[in-house]
PyMOL commands that place a pseudoatom at each C-alpha (Angstrom):
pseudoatom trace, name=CA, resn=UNK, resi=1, chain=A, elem=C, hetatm=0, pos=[0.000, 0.000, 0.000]
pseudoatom trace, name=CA, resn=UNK, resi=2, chain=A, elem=C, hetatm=0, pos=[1.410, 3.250, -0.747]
pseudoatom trace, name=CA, resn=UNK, resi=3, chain=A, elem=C, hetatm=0, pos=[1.294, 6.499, 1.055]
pseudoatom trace, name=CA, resn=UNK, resi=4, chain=A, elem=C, hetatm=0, pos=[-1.351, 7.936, -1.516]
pseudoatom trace, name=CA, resn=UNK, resi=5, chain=A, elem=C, hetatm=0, pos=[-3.674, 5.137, -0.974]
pseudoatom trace, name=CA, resn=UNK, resi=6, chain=A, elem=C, hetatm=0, pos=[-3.393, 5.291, 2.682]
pseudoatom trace, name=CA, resn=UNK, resi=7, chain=A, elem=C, hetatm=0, pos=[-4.078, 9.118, 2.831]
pseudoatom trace, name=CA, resn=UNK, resi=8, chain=A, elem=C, hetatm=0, pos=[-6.993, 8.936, 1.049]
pseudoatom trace, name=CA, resn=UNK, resi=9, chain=A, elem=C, hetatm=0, pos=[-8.234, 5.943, 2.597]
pseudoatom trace, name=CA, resn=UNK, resi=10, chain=A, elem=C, hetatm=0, pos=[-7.690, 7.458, 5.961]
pseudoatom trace, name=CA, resn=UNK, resi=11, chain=A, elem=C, hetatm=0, pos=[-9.188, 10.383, 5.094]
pseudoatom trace, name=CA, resn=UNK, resi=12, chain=A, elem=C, hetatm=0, pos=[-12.574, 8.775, 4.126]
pseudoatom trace, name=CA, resn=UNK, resi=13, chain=A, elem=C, hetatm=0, pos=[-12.847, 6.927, 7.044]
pseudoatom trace, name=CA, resn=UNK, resi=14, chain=A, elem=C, hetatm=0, pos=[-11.498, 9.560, 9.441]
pseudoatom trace, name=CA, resn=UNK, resi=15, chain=A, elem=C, hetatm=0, pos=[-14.273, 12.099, 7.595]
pseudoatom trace, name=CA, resn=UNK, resi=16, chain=A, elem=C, hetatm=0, pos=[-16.746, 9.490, 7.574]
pseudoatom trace, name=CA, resn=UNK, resi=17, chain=A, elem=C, hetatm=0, pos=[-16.656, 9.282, 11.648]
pseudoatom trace, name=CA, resn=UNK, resi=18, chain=A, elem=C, hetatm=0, pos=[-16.753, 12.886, 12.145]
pseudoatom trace, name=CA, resn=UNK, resi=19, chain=A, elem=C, hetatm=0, pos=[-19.701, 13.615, 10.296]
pseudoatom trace, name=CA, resn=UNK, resi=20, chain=A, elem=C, hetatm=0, pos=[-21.291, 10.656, 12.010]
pseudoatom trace, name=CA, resn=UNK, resi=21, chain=A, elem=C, hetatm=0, pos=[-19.935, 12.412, 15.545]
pseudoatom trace, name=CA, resn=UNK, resi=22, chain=A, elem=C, hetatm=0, pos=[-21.241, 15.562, 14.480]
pseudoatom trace, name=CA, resn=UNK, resi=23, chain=A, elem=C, hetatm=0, pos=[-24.626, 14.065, 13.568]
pseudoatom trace, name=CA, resn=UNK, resi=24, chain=A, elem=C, hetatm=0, pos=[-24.314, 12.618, 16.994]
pseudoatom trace, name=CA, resn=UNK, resi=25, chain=A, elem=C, hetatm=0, pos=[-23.589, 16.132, 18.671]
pseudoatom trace, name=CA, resn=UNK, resi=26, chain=A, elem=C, hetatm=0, pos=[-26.360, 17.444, 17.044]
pseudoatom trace, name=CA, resn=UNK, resi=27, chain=A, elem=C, hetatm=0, pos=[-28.756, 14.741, 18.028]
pseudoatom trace, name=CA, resn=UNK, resi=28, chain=A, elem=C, hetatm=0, pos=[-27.339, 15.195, 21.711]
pseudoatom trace, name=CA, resn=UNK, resi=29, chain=A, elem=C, hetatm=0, pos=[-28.232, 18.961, 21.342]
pseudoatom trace, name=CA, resn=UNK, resi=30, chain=A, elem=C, hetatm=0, pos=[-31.696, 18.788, 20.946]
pseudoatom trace, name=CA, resn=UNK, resi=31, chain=A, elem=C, hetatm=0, pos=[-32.387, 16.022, 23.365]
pseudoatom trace, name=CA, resn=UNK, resi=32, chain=A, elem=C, hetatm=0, pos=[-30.728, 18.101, 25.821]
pseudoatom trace, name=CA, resn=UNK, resi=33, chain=A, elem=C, hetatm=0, pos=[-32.702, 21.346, 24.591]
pseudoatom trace, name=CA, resn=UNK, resi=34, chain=A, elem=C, hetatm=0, pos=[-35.786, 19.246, 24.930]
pseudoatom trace, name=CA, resn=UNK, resi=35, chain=A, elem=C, hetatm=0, pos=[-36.818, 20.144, 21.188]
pseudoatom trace, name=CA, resn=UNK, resi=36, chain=A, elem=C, hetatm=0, pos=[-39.408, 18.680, 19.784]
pseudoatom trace, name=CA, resn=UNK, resi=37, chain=A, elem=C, hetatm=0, pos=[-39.712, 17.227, 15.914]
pseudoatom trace, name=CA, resn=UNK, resi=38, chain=A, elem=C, hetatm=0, pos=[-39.632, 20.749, 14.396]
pseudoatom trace, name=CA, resn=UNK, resi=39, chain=A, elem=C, hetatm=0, pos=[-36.887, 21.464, 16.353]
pseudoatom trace, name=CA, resn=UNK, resi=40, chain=A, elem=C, hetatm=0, pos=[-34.892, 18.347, 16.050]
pseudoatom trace, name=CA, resn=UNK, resi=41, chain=A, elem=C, hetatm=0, pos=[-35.475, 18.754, 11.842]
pseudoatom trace, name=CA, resn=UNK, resi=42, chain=A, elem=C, hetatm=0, pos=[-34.553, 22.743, 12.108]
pseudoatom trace, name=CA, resn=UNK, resi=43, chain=A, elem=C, hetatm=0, pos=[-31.447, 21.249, 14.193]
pseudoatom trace, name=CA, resn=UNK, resi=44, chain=A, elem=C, hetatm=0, pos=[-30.275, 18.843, 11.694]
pseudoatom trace, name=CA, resn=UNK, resi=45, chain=A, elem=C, hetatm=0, pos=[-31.299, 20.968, 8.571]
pseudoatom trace, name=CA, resn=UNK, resi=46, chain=A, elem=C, hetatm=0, pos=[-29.298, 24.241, 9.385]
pseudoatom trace, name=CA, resn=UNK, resi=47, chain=A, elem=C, hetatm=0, pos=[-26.544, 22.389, 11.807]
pseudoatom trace, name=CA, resn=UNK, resi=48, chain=A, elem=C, hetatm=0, pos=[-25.942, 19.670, 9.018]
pseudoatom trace, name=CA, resn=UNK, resi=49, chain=A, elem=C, hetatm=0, pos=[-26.188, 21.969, 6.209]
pseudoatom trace, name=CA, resn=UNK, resi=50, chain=A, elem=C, hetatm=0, pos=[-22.352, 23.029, 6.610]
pseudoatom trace, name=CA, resn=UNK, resi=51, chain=A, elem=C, hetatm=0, pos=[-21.302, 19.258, 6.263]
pseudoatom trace, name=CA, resn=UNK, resi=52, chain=A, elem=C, hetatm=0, pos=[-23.305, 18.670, 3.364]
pseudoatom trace, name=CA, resn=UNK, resi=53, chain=A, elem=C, hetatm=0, pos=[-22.158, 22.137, 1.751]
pseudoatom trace, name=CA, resn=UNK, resi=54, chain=A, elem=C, hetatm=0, pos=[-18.498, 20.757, 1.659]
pseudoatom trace, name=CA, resn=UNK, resi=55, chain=A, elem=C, hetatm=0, pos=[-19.499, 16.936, 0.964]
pseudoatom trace, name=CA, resn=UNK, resi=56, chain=A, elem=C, hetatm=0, pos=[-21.019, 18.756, -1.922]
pseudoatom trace, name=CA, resn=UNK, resi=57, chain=A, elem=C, hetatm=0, pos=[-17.749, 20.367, -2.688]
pseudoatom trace, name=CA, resn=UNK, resi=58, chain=A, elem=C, hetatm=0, pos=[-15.965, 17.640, -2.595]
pseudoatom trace, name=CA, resn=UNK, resi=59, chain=A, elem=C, hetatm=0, pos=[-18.663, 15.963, -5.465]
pseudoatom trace, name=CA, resn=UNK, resi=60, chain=A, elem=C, hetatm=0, pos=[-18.248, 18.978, -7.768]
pseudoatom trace, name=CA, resn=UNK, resi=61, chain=A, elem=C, hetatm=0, pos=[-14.683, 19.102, -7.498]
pseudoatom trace, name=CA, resn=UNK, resi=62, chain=A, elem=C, hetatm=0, pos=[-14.230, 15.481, -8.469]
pseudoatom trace, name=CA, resn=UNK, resi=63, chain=A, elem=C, hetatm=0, pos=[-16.631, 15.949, -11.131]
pseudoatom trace, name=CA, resn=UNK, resi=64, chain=A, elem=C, hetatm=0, pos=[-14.578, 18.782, -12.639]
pseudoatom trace, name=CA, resn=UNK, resi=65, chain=A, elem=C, hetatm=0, pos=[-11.756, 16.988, -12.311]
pseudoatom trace, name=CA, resn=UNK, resi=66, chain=A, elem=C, hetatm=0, pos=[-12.804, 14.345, -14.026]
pseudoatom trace, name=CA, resn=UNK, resi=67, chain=A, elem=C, hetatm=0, pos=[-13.358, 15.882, -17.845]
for i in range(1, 67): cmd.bond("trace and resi %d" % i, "trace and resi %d" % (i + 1))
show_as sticks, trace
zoom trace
């Protein structure tokens, strides 16, 4: 296995659990808030929207890239 294909490897995997954390966080967040549906949804939507904005990124890019 090479470096390259270790780094990106790692780097799906190590992304992978953060956004799963940070879904986590979130989840924690609202239970503790005591927020109901709409809230948990509003919480997720506009909390998550920053992680989906760069997995977007990340889509686009490689899209580009690959023409």
């Amino acid at each position: 296995m090479s470096e390259e294909q270790f780094t990106n490897i790692s780097l799906v995997v190590c992304l992978t659990g953060l956004i799963v954390f940070m879904g986590f966080i979130i989840w924690d967040l609202g239970k503790k808030s005591k927020a109901g549906k709409t809230g948990m949804i509003v919480l997720f939507l506009v909390l998550g929207f920053g992680v989906t904005g760069f997995i977007f990124k990340n889509i686009l890019v490689e899209f580009l890239l690959s023409k």
